[in-house]
C-alpha atoms as one frame of an Amber mdcrd trajectory, in Angstrom:
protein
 -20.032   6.506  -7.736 -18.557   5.335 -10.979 -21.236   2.381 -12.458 -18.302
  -0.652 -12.114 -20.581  -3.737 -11.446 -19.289  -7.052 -12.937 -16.007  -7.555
 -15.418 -17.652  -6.369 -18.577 -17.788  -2.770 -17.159 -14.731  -3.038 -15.150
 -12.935  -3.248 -18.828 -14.761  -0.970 -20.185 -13.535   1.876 -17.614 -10.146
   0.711 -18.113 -10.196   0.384 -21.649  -7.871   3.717 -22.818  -7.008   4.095
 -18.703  -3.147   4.342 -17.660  -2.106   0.979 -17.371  -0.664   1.310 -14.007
  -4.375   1.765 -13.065  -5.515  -1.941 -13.954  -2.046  -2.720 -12.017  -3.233
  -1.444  -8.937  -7.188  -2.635  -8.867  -5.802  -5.919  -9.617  -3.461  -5.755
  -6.669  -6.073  -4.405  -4.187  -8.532  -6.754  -5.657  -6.072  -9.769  -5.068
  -5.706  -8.429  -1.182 -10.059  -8.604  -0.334  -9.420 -12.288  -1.151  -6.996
 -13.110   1.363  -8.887 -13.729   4.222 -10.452 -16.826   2.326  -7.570 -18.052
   2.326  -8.524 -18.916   5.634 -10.204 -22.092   4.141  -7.190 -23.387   3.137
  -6.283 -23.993   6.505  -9.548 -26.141   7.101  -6.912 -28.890   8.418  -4.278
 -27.820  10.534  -1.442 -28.519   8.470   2.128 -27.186   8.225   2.198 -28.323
   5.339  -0.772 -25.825   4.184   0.905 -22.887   5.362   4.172 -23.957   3.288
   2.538 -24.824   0.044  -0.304 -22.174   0.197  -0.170 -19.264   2.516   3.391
 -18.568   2.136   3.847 -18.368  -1.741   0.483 -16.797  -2.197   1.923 -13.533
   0.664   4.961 -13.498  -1.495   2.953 -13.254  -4.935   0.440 -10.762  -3.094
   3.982  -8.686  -1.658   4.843  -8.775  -5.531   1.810  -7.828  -6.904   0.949
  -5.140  -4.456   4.602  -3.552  -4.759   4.468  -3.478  -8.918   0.798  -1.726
  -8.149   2.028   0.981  -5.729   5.601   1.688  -7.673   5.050   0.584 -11.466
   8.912   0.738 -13.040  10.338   0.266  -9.621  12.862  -2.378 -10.285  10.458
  -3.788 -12.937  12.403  -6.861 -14.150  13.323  -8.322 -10.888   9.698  -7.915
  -9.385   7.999  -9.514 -13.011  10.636 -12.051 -12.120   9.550 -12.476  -8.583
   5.553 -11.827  -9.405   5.398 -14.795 -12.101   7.564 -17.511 -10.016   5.639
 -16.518  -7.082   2.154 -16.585  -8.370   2.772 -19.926 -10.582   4.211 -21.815
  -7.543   0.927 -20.903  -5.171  -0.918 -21.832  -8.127   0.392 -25.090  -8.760
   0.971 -26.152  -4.736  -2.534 -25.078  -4.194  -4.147 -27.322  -6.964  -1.839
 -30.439  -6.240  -3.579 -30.376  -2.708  -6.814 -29.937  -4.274  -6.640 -32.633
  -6.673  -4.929 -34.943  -4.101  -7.742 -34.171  -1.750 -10.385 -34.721  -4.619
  -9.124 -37.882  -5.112  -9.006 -39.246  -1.477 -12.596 -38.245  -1.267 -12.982
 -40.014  -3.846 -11.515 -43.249  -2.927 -12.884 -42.968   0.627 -16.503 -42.993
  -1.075 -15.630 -46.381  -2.311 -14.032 -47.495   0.142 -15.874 -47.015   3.056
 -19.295 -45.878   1.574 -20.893 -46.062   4.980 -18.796 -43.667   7.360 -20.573
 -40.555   6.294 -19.100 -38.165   8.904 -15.831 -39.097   7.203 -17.214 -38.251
   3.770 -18.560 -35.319   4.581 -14.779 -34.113   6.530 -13.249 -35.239   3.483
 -15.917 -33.341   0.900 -15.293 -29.952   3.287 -12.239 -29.956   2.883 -12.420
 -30.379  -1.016 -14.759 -27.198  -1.406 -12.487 -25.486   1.189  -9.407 -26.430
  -1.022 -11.315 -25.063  -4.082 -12.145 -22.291  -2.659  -8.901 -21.377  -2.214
  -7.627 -22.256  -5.059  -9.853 -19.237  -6.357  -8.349 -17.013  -3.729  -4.950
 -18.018  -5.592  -5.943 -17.882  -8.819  -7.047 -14.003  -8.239  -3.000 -13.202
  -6.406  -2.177 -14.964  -9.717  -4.205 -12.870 -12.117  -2.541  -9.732  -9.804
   1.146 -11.653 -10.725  -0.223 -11.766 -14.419  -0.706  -7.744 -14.238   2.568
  -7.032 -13.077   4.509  -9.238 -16.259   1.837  -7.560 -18.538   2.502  -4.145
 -16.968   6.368  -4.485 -17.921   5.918  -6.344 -20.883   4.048  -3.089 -21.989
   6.618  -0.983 -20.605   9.347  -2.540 -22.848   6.897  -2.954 -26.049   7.219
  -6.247 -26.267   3.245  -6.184 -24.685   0.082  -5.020 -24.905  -2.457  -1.960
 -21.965  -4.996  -5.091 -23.426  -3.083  -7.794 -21.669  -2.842  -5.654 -18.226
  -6.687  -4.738 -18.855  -7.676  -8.232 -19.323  -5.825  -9.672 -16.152  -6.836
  -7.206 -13.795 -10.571  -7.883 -15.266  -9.500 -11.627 -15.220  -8.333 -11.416
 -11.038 -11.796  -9.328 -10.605 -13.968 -12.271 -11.982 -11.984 -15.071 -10.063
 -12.375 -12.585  -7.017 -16.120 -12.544  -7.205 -16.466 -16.177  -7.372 -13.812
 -16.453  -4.682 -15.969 -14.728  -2.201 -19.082 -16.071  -3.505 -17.436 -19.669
  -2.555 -17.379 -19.109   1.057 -20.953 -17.903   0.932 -22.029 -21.503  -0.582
 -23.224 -19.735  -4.031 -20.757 -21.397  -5.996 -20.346 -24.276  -8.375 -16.505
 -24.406  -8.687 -16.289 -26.641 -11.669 -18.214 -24.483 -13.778 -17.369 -21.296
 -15.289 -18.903 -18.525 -14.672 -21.840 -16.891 -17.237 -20.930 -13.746 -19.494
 -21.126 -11.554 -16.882 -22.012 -11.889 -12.966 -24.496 -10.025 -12.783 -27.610
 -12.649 -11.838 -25.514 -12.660  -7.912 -25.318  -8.977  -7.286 -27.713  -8.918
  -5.495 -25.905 -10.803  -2.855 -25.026  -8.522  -0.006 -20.978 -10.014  -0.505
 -21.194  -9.612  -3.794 -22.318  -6.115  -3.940 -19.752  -5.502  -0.953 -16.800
  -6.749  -3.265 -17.653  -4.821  -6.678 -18.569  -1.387  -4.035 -15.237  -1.452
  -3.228 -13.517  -2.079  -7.077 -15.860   0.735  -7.939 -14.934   3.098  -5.047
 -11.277   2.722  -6.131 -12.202   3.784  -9.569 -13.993   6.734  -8.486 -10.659
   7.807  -6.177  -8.476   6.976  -9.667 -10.920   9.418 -11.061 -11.520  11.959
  -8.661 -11.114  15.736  -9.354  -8.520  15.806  -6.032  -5.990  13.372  -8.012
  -6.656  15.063 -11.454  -3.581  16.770 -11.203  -1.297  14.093 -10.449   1.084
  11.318 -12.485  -0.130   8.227 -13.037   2.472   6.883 -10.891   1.590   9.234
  -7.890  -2.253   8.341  -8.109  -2.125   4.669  -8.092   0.880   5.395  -5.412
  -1.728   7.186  -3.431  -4.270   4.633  -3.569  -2.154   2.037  -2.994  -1.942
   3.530   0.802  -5.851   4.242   1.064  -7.653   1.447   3.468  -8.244  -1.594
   1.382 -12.263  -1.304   1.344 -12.771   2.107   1.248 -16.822   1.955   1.813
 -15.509   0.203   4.996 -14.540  -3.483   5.738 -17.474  -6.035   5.709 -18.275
  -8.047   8.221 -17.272 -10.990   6.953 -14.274 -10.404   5.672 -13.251  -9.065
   9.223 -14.403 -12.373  10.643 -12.333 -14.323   8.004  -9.725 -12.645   8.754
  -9.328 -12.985  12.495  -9.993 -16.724  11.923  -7.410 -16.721  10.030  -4.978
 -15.206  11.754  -5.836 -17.521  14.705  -4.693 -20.423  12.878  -1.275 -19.164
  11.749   1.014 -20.085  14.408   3.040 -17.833  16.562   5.853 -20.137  16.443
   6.424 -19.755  12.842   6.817 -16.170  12.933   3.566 -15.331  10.898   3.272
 -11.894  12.642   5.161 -10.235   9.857   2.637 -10.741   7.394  -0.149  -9.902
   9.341   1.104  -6.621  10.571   1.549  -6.277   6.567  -1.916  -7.199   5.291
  -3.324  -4.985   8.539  -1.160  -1.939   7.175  -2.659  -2.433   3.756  -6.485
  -3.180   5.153  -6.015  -0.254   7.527  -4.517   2.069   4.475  -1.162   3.217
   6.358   1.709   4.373   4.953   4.016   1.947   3.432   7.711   1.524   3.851
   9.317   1.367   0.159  12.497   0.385   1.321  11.444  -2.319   3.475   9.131
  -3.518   1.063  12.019  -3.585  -1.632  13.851  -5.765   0.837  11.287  -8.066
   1.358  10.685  -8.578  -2.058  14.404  -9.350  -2.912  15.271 -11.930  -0.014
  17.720 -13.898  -1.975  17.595 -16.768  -3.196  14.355 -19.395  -3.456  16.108
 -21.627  -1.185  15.075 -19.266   1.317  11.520 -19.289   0.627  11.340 -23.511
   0.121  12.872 -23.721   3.866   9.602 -22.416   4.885   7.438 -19.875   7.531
   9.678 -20.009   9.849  12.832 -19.633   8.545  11.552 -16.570   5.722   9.887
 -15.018   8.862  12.516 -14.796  10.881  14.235 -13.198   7.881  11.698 -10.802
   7.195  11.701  -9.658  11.096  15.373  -8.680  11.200  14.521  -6.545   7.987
  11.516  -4.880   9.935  13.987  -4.844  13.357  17.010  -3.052  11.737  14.483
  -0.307  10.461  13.243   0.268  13.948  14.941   3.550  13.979  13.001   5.965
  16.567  14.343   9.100  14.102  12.118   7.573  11.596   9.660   6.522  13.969
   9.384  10.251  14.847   9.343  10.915  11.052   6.531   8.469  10.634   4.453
  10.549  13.203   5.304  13.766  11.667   4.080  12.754   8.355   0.628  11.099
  10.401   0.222  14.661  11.679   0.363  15.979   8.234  -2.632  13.765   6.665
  -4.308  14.607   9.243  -4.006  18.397   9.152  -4.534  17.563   5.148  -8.359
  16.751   5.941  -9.098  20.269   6.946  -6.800  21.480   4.338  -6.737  23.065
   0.830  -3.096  22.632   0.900  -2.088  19.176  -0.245   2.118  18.437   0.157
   1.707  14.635  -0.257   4.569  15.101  -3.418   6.581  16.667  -0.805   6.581
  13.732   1.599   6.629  10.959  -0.995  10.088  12.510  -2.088  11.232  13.029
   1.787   9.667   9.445   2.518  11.728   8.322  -0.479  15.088   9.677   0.274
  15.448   8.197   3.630  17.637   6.301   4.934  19.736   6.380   1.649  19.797
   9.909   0.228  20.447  12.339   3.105  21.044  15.358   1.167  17.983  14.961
  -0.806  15.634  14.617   2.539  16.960  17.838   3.688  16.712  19.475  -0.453
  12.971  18.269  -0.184  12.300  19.042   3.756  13.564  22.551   2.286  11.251
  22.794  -0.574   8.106  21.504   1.542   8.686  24.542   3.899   8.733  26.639
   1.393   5.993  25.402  -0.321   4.058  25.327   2.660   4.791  28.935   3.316
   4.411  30.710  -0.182   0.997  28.658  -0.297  -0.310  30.076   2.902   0.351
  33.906   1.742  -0.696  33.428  -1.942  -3.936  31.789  -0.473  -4.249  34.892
   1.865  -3.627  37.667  -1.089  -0.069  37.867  -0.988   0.991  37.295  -4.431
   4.848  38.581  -4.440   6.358  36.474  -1.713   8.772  34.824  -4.833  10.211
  38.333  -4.570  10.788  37.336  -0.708  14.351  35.892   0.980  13.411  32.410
   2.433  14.239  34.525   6.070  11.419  37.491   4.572   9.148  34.511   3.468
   9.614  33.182   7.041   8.981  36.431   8.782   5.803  37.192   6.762   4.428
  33.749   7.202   4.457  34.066  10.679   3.054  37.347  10.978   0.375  36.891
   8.448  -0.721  33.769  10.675  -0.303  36.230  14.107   2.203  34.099  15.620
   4.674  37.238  16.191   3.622  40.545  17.329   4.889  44.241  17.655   3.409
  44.845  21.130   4.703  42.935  24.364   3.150  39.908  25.310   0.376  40.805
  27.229   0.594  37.231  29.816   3.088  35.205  30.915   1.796  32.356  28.428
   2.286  34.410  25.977   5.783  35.124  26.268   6.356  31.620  26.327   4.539
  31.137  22.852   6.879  34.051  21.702   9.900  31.991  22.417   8.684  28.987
  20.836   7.812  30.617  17.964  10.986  32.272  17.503  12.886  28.705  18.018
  10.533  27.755  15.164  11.317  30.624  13.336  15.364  29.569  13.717  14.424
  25.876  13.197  12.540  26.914   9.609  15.560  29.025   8.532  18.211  26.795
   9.730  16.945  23.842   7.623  17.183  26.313   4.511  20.939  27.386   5.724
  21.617  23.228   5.743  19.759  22.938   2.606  22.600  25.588   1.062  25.324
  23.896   2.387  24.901  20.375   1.833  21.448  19.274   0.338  20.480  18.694
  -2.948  19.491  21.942  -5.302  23.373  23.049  -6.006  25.995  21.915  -7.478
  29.624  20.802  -5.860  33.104  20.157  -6.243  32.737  16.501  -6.652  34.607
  14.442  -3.596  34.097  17.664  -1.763  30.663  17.658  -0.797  30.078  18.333
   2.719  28.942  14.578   4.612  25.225  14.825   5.953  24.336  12.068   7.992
  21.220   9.870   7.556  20.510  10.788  11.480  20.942  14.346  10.896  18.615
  13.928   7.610  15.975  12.122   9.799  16.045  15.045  12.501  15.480  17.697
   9.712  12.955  16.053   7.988  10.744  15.241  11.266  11.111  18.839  12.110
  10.062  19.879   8.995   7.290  17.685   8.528   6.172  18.890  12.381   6.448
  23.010  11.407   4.371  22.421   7.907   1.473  20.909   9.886   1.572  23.383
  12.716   1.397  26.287  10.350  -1.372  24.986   8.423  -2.977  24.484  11.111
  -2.664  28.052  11.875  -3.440  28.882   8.592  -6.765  27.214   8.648  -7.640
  28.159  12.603  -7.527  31.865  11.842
């Protein structure tokens, strides 16, 4: 495991790394705080889930989306990242200070109710706890303006390397808080190093470190930068598995956001990062861009509600199918040499918008698929193959045609399914010629491919790659 252990060797890894790789830890980082954001909610106040929850999802949506697709409409999410983050940050430390200061005057007013004082001091720490918890979505927000501010050369890698180091320091004492190991007012030493020995503590820099070995791993040596920290990005959030009391945090927390306000949304998104699902680019795009701040200042509720008609009018069962083709993929990839993650990314990213590409990369993952299977058997010539040839000998290099008659009545059934997969695998490269993406056309006169259609070819597709490598590696 690579040696990553406090913030002075968290920089020095990243020192000379990709950039979009201190993007990334900085948003996953950022995300193993949120469930102490739970304290913030010590009183049950709407007023709390305004000022603090909300803004800090939004900065956390920001952050998370610059990490998984750096570029991706870079100005508008630095835009979004910086008001976001500042605005948690600020609405978080006014209720700090204000609660700081009715402690405060409670203590001299009414030195003698002590259960009162000690409500009142509770909720301080809990406030200032939080306020860490912010601070590291922040230093993720602070990433994201450095990461474009690099891009355009108007900043430095340093500046992204510092705030992702920055968010990981602020994260450590963060989680250290809601163990009770914490003086908040001070900083912290040099390094952290005199706590890691604390079971959390160890927990939290295990999992910055396992992310860094997975950035550095000989499987994702061959990819972009953008693909790897693309890949991560949809890896479970603690990938040395969740600890125990961040799970507990967690459902606490969610207990105390209120159905009524709609809070589901986010939840269902922080579970899909925790979990390490697939994420929906296009929804998350949408999310990010919900117009106007008025929105936002009106509240939960009303952004909520927003947010679930987004999630509601991409509740398309074509994509759900999709979205269960690509599940069986992954998990045909983990007994698999054969990797076509570029394949679906590109398929993933085409839909709803881009018919013609999904069915030009559906197209190109069969055939990928295919070629990959004989070359990996001995076959070495199949680029001298038709795509119909390539189909043939695919099959009948992974027995799933024969010369002889079926010998059972199960058999002959296989045969026929086969053969309808055979004419489902060529078909999709006849649509590919007609109308997807890989010729060129009179312009105006392109044949019109449907984003329905699209969705039914890719599934398909997706479907037929994972049953034939799992032929490939049953025989």
């Amino acid at each position: 495991m690579a040696d990553i252990g406090d913030g002075t060797t968290l920089y020095d890894w990243l020192n000379g790394q990709p950039v979009e790789f201190a993007c990334v830890l900085a948003a996953r980082i950022a995300l193993r705080v949120v469930p102490v954001l739970d304290l913030a909610l010590y009183e049950d106040a709407e007023d709390r889930r305004r000022e603090i929850i909300l803004p800090s999802f939004r900065a956390l949506a920001a952050s998370s989306y610059a990490g998984a697709w750096p570029g991706r409409r870079a100005g508008e999410v630095r835009k979004v990242a910086r008001s976001a983050g500042q605005e948690a940050r600020a609405l978080v430390g006014d209720l700090a200070n204000g609660a700081r200061i009715g402690a405060i005057e409670a203590q001299e007013a009414i030195p003698d109710i002590h259960e009162e004082i000690w409500r009142l001091e509770s909720d301080v720490h809990a406030l200032e706890v939080a306020e860490r918890a912010v601070d590291a979505a922040l230093e993720a927000t602070h990433s994201v303006t450095a990461l474009v501010d690099a891009a355009t050369g108007i900043g430095s890698s340093a500046a992204v390397y510092e705030a992702a180091v920055s968010g990981a320091r602020i994260a450590h004492r963060a989680i250290d808080g809601i163990h009770g190991d914490t003086e908040w007012f001070d900083e912290p030493d040099e390094d952290e190093s005199e706590q890691d020995a604390a079971p959390h503590i160890a927990e939290f820099w295990n999992a910055v470190a396992l992310d860094v070995e997975w950035l550095g791993s000989a499987e994702t040596a061959a990819m972009r930068p953008e693909e790897m920290v693309a890949g991560l990005s949809e890896e479970a959030l603690w990938l040395g598995g969740t600890p125990v009391w961040a799970s507990k945090r967690w459902a606490d927390f969610k207990d105390k956001l209120p159905n009524a306000e709609g809070w589901q949304v986010w939840i269902d998104w922080y579970e899909t990062r925790l979990a390490g699902r697939q994420l929906d680019v296009s929804l998350e795009t949408d999310l990010l861009m919900i117009p106007g701040e008025e929105d936002w200042k009106q509240g939960p509720a009303h952004v909520n509600a927003i947010i679930a008609k987004l999630i509601e009018s991409r509740s398309d069962p074509l994509l759900a199918a999709l979205a269960r083709g690509f599940e069986k993929l992954e998990a045909v990839k983990q007994i698999s040499s054969i990797d076509l993650t570029r394949h679906m990314d590109r398929i993933r990213n085409a839909l709803p918008n881009d018919p013609c590409l999904a069915i030009g990369a559906t197209k190109d993952m069969l055939e990928t698929t295919m070629k990959t299977i004989l070359d990996s058997r001995g076959n070495s010539e199949s680029d001298k193959l038709s795509f119909s040839g390539l189909t043939n000998q695919c099959l009948t290099v992974l027995r799933l045609t024969g010369n002889s008659p079926p010998a059972t009545e199960g058999e002959r059934h296989v045969r026929k399914i086969v053969s309808s997969a055979q004419r489902m695998i060529e078909t999709a490269n006849e649509l590919r010629n007609l109308a997807g993406t890989g010729h060129g056309r009179v312009a105006g006169k392109e044949p019109v491919v449907t984003a329905a259609d699209a969705e039914f070819v890719a599934s398909a597709g997706v479907i037929l790659a994972a049953w034939l490598l799992r032929h490939h590696e049953e025989i």
